[in-house]
N, C-alpha and C positions, 0 to 999 in steps of 0.2 A: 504494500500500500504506500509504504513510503518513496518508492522509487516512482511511483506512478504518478504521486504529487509533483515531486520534483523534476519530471518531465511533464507534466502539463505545464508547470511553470516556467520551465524551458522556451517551452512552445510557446505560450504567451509571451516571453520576453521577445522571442526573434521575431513575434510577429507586431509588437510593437517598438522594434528594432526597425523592419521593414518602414513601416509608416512614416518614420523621419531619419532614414539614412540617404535621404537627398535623390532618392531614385523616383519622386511622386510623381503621376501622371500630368500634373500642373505644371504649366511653361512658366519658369519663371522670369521674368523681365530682364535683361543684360544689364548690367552696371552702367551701360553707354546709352543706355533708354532717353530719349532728350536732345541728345547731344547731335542728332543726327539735323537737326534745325540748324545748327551752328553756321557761320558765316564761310569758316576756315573747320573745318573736322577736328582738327588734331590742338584747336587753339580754342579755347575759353575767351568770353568778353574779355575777363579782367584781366588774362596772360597778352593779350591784345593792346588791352590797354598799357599794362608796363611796358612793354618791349616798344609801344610810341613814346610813352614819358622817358622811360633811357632806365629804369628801376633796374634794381639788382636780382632781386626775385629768391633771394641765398646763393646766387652764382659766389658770392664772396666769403664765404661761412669760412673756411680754412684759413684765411687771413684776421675776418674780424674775431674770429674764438681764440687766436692764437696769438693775440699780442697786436695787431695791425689792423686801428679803426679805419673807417670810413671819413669821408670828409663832409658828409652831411651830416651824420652823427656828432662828431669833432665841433663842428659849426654851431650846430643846437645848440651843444653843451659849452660853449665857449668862455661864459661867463665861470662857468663853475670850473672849468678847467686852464682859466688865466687864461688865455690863445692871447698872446701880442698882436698887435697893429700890423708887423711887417707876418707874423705865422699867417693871421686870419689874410691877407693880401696871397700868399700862397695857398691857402687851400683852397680860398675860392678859385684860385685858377685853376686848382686838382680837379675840382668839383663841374668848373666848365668844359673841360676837358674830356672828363671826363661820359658828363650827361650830350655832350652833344656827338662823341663818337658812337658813344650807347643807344641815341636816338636813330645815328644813318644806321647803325648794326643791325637795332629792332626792326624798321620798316625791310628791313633786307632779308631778314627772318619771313617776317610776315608775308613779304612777296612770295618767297621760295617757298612757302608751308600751302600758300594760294596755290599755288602750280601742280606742287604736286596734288593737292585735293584738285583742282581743277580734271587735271590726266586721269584720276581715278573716276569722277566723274560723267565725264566724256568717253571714257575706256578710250582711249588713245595713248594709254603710256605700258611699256614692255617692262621685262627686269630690266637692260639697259637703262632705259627712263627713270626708274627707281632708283637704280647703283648708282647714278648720277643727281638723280633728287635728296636722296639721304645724303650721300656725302655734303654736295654744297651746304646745305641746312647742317650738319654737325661740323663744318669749317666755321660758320657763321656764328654758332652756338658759343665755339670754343673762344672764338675771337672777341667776343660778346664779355663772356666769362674773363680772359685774360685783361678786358679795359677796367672792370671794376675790380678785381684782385690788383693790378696795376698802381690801379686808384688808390688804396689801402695801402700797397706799400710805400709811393710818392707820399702820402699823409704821414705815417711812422715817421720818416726819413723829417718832416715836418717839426715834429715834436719831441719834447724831454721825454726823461724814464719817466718821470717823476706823473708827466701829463695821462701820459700812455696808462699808469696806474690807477689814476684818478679815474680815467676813463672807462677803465676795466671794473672798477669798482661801481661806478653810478651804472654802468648797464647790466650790472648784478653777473658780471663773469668772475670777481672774486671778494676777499672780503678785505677790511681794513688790513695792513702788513701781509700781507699775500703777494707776493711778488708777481710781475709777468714771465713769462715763459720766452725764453732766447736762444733761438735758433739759429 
């Protein structure tokens, strides 16, 4: 009797093992449900939007987590971080420099994300068309990526230890006498 139990309950479990082991007759909706409306497929409005404003998007994360802000950030904080007359006159020109190389990079992005959706679109585009659409778009990406790390490090280059700490400190990356990290 007891063995009898504990294959009935067996059986009950796999068979409400079945019910939610992902195998249900109901189609479930793709992750990219929506997305098919989009202007650009592979581009969100607001990824749209940064890559025109020239934003960084965390292309910069390995610079700013590791000792080397930004110059918009540096900027904001200027008061609390002492920034001189002649610093602040160079990080604005980082910061110019910076956002309007980021701005032709973005629209250059945006084109080449267009084309390829377009090709796919249209079905006009082969693997060639492809192995040549990804590449340009991950040259663009990288180059993109290298202006605001760039940026980051023309800022460090900028500033004392002393600022860089401070800085590290108000953006909650360390705590009072925590030193930065040097590479």
């Amino acid at each position: 009797m007891r063995n009898f139990v504990a294959l009935l309950t067996l059986v009950a479990a796999n068979a409400a093992f079945a019910q939610h082991d992902g195998h249900s007759h109901q189609p479930q909706p793709s992750g990219y449900a929506g997305m098919h409306t989009r202007e650009i497929k592979a581009l969100s409005p607001e990824q749209v939007a940064d890559l025109r404003e020239g934003r960084g998007m965390g292309a910069s994360l390995p610079a700013e987590l590791n000792g080397a802000p930004g110059p918009m950030h540096v900027l904001e904080l200027s008061q609390q971080l002492k920034v001189t007359a002649e610093q602040r006159a160079a990080l604005e020109r980082v910061k110019s420099e910076m956002k309007t190389s980021a701005q032709q990079l973005g629209a250059q992005v945006i084109a080449a994300e267009a084309a390829l959706d377009d090709g796919f679109k249209t079905a006009t585009i082969d693997e060639k068309g492809i192995g040549d659409a990804t590449a340009r778009i991950a040259a663009l990406q990288g180059q993109l990526r290298a202006v605001h790390l760039t940026a980051h490090l023309k800022t460090k280059q900028v500033l004392t230890g002393e600022q860089i700490m401070a800085y590290n400190q108000a953006r909650g990356y360390s705590t009072p006498g925590e030193g930065t990290h040097r590479h």
